[in-house]
C-alpha positions in Angstrom: 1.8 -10.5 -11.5 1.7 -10.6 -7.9 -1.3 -9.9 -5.8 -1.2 -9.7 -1.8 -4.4 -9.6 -0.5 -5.1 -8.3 3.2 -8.4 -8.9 5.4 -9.2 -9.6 8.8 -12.2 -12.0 7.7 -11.0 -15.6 6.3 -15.0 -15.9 4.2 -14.2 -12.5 2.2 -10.1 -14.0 1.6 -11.4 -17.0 0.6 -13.8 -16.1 -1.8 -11.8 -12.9 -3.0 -8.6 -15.6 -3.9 -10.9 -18.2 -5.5 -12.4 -15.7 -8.1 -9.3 -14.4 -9.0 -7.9 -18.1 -9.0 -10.6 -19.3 -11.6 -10.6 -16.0 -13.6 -6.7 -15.1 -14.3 -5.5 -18.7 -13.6 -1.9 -18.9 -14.3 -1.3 -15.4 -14.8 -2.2 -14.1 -10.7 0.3 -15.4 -8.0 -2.1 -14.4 -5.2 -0.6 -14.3 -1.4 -3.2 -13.8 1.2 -2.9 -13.1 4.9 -5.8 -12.3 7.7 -3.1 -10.2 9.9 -1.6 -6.6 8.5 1.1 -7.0 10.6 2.4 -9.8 9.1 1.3 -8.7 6.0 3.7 -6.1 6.3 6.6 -8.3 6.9 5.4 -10.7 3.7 6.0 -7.4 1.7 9.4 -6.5 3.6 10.2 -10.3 2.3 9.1 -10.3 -1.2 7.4 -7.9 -4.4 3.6 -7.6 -4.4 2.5 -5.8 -8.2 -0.7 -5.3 -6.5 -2.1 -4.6 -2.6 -5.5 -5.4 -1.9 -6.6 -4.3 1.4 -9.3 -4.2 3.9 -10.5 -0.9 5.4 -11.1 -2.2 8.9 -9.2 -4.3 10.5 -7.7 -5.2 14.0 -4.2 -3.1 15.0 -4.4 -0.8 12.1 -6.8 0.1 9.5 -6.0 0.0 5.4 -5.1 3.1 4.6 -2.6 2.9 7.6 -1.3 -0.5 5.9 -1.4 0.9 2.2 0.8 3.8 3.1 3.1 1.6 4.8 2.9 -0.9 1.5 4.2 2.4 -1.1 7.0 3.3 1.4 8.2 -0.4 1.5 6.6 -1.5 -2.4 6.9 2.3 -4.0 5.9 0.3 -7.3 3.0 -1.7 -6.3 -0.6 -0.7 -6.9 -2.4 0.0 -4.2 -6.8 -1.4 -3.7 -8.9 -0.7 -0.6 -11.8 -2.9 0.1 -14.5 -1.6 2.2 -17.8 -2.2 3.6 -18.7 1.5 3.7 -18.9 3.5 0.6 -17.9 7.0 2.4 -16.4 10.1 0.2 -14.3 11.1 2.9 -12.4 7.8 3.5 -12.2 7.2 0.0 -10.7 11.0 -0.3 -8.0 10.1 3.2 -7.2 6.6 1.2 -6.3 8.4 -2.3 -4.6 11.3 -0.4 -2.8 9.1 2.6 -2.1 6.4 0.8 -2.3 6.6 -3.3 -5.1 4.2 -3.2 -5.5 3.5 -7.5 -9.2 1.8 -6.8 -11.5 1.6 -3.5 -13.9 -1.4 -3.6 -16.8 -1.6 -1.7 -18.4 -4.4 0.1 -20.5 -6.3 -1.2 -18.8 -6.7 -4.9 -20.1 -8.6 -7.9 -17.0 -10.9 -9.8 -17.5 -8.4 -12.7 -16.4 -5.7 -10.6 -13.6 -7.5 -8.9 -12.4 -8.4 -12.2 -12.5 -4.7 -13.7 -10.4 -3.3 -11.1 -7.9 -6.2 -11.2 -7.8 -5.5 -14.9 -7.1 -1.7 -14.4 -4.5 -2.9 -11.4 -2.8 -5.1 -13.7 -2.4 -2.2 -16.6 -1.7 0.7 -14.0 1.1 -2.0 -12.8 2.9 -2.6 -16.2 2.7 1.5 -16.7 4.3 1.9 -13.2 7.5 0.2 -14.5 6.4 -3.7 -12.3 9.5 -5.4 -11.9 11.3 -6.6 -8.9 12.4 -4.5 -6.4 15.7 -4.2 -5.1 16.4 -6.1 -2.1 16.3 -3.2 1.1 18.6 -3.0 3.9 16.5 -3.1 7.3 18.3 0.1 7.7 16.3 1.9 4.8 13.5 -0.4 5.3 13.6 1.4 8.7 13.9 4.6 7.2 10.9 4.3 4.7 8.6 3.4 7.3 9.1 6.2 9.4 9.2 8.6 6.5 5.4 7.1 5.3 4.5 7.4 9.0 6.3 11.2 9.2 7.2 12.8 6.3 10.4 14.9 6.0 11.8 13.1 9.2 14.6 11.2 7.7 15.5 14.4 5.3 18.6 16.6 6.3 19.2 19.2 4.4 23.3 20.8 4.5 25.2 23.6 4.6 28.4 24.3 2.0 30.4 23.1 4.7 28.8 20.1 5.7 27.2 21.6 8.4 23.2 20.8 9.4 20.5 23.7 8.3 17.8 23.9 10.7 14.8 25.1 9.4 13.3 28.4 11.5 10.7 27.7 14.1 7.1 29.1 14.1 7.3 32.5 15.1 10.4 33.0 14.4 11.6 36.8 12.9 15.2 36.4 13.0 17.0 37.4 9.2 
């Protein structure tokens, strides 16, 4: 399996990879990066099972990068880490993003290690294999549709032509 891990702060990285290191040794390929930009681009460049990221972060938050993650990864499983344990984030984070687990700051290895565990099996349900390689046309395309859906759908007429759907306030039959 293949874990990306995303947070701003190099201690919490750090001590997140070498837990998961020691407890799931060969069977965790663990990627981490400190930037969700480029975090982005590492999943636009390869497969990630699981995404682990932090809530708060410079440039965009989590749940901004975890919806991004299942437009570009629709497969991978999807963890938000978080120093505030808030319902209505948590609630935004499921809904926005289809956060599986939301982690809260400070965590205990036993905890870590539970929703790994559940990560790993929601993973294998989900169908985790590679993904096909994406044209940056429709890599394009996913990421404004996670950003605005129903932007990149066209819906046709018989004929080919383009149905428009009727504006607010509008009575015409």
């Amino acid at each position: 399996m293949r874990l990306l891990i995303v947070d701003d702060e190099p201690g919490v990285l750090h001590a997140l990879q070498r837990a998961l290191r020691l407890h799931y040794r060969d069977k965790l390929n663990i990627t981490t990066s400190d930037d969700p930009l480029a975090a982005l681009g590492l999943m636009r460049e390869r497969t990630f099972d699981i995404v682990l990221s932090d809530l708060r972060m410079p440039d965009t938050d989590g749940i901004e990068l975890l919806s991004l993650a299942a437009a570009v990864l629709p497969r991978s499983v999807r963890m938000l880490l978080t120093g505030t344990a808030d319902f209505t984030t948590a609630q935004r984070a499921i809904t926005d993003a289809g956060v599986f687990r939301y982690m809260c700051k400070p965590w205990s290895d036993a905890e870590l290690f539970a929703h790994v565990d559940a990560a790993f099996a929601q993973a294998l349900l989900q169908g985790a294999q590679p993904e096909p390689v994406l044209s940056a046309q429709e890599l394009e395309r996913r990421r404004l549709e996670a950003l605005d859906p129903g932007i990149t759908h066209v819906e046709r007429g018989a004929h080919g032509e383009v149905l428009m759907p009727p504006l607010a306030g509008d009575t015409k039959s």
